[in-house]
Structures are given as structure tokens and as C-alpha cells.
N, C-alpha and C positions, 0 to 999 in steps of 0.2 A: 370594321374589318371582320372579314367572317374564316373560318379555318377551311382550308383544302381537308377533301374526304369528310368533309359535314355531312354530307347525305348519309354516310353511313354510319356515320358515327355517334350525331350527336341533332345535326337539322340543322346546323348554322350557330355560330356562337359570336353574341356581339362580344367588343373588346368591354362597354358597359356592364356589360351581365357578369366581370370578373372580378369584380370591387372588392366583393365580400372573401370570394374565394382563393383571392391574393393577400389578404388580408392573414388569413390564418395560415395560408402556408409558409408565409414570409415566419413568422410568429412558431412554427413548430419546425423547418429546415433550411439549412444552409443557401439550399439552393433550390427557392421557391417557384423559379419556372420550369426547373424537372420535375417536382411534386403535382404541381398543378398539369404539367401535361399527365401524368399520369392520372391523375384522377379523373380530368377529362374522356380518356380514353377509357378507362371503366365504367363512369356513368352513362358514355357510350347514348342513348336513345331515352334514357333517362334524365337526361341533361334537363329539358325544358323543364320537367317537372319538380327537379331538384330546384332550379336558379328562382321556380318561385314560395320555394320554403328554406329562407334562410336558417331554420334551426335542422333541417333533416338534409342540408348542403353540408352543415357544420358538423353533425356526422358521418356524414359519407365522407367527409375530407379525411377528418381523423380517422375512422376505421380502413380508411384507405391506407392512411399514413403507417398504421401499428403494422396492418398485414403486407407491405413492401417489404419483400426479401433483400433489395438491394437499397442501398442510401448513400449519395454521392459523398466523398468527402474532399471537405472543401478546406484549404488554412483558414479564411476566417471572412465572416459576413461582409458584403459590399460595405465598402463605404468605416465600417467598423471602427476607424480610426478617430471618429469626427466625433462618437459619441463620449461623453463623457465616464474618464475614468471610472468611477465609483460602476457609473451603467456598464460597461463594458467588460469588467470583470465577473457583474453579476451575466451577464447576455454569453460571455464563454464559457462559463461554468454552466448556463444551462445546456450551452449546445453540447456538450459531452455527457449530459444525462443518457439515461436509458430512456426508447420512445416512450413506454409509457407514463415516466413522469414527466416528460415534455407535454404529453397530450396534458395530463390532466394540470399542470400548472395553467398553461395557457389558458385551458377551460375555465379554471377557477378563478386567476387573478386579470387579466384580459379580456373575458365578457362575462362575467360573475356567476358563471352556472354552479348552481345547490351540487352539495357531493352527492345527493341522491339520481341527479339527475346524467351526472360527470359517470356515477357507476353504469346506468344504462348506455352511453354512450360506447365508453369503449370495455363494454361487457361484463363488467367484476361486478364481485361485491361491496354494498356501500366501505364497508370495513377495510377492504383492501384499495380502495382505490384513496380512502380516507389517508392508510399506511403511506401510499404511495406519493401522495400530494406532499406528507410530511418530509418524508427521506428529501425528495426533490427541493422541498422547500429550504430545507437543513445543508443540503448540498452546497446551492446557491447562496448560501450568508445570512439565510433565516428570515430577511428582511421579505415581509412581502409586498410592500409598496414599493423597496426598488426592481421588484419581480415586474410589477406592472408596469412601472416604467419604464425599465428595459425592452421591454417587448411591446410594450407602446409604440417605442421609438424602432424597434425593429421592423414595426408593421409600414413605416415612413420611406422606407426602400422598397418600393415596389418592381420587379421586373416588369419590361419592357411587354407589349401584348405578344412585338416580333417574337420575342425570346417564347414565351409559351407556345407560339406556333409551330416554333421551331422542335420545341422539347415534345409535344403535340403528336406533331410528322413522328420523331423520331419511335414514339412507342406505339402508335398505332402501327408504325412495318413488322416492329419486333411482337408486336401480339398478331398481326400478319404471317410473319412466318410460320411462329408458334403454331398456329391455329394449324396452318397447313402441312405440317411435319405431323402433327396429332393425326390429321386426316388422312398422312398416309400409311400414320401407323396404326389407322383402326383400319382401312382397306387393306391391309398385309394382316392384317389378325383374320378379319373375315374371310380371305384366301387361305390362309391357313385350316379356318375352324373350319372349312367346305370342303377341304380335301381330306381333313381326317373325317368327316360323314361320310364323306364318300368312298375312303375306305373300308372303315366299319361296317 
């Protein structure tokens, strides 16, 4: 399947090329095929080059994820019921963390990135990203193997390709718009700045 508005977006996105990048967003939000359409539509022309470095995919997700003003909220992960108690208590208390100790949990117990590396990722210092893993970790019941587990098992619900397309469409109109209200408020500025030259 390829996405509508790929030409300008992105070039064509197969549904195989999303493995990785469902993977983690399944793993840091509620509601993994609104995250993934948006990041789609950020990396926007960059895509091909991201989809063949899964470690500079895995930060562009994340620093997508942190600098999202808005984040759906959702009662509670698809499916959520199936997973086992113990897991399910740890997998809701993470999803009411603060993003960035969702980022860095995931980072760290989920695909075992060094804190040194978790700090470049989503931009702190080792120190603080160190702090941050802990607080998160302590949040969730301390345990860090049922951290990974949980989010193992979260990564196992994958949205739908439709559903990203869907989610996809919807923020490429609204960075659409965007774009084009900017446009008419830098042509109303440059009308303006020309009439006052031209008074002056």
C-alpha cells in the first residue's frame, strides 16, 4: 500500500517499510497510528533516508514524540485487557508517565540503548536522563524486567497500515492549512512593511 500525497510528502511509503516505526510508537503512545502519522508527515522527504537507518528512525520518532504539543488521550491501550495482570498495571502506570520518561524507558529497557546514548537521543544530559529513567522506573514498580515485558507485549498490538493512513491524511491537511495561514500572514506583513516604506 502506498499513502496518498506521497509525492509530496514522503515518495511512497510501503506498509513493510513501518515495522520498526510501529513498533516503537505502539511502545511510547496510546495511540500508535496518530503518532506514526505524524511523524510521517515530519520526516515529510526524508522518509526514504530515515526507513534505511533504523537507529536515526528511532530518533526521529522519539524527538518527534517529546516535541508533539498535543497527545491523544485515550481510556486505555487496545486490547489491554488480555494482557496479564501484573503486566497491565505496570503498561498503565507507564502510560501516565511524563514523555520523557516514556522515551527513555522504552529506549533503555525495550531495545537496550546505553544512557549515554538515550541522552543524545532525546537531548539531556547523561545525568539527567539517568534521573529520569529512575523516577520512571520507581513510578512503574521498580521492576525493570516487567518494564520490558510490558512493552514487549505492548509492541504486539500493532495498528492497522489503513489506520496510519488515515492518521497520515489527517495531519498532512492540518500542517496544510498551517502552512497556508503562515503564507497569508507573511503576505499581510509584507503589505504592511511596503506601505509603511512607502510612507516614510
Amino acid at each position: 500500500a502506498r499513502w496518498a500525497s506521497s509525492k509530496s510528502q514522503n515518495g511512497g511509503v510501503h506498509a513493510d517499510e513501518l515495522a520498526d516505526l510501529l513498533r516503537w510508537c505502539a511502545a511510547l503512545s496510546t495511540d500508535p497510528a496518530d503518532l506514526a502519522g505524524v511523524v510521517l508527515v515530519a520526516a515529510g522527504q526524508r522518509w526514504s533516508a530515515l526507513v534505511e537507518s533504523p537507529a536515526d528512525l528511532r530518533e526521529f520518532t522519539v524527538r518527534t514524540f517529546l516535541q508533539t504539543t498535543h497527545a491523544p488521550v485515550l481510556a486505555s491501550r487496545e486490547d489491554i485487557e488480555r494482557i496479564p495482570e501484573e503486566l497491565r498495571t505496570v503498561l498503565t502506570a507507564y502510560d501516565r508517565l511524563p514523555k520523557l520518561q516514556r522515551a527513555v524507558l522504552m529506549l533503555s529497557y525495550l531495545d537496550g540503548v546505553t544512557n549515554t546514548e538515550i541522552a543524545g537521543i532525546v537531548d539531556r544530559t547523561a545525568a539527567r536522563a539517568g534521573l529520569e529513567l529512575d523516577h520512571g522506573l520507581a513510578a512503574v514498580g521498580g521492576d525493570p524486567y516487567a518494564v520490558r515485558a510490558a512493552l514487549d507485549i505492548a509492541t504486539w498490538h500493532l495498528p492497522a497500515p489503513a489506520e496510519v493512513n488515515r492518521a497520515f491524511q489527517r495531519h498532512a491537511r492540518t500542517r496544510a492549512r498551517r502552512r497556508r495561514r503562515i503564507g497569508m500572514a507573511g503576505v499581510a506583513v509584507g503589505t504592511v512593511a511596503a506601505v509603511l516604506l512607502s510612507i516614510g
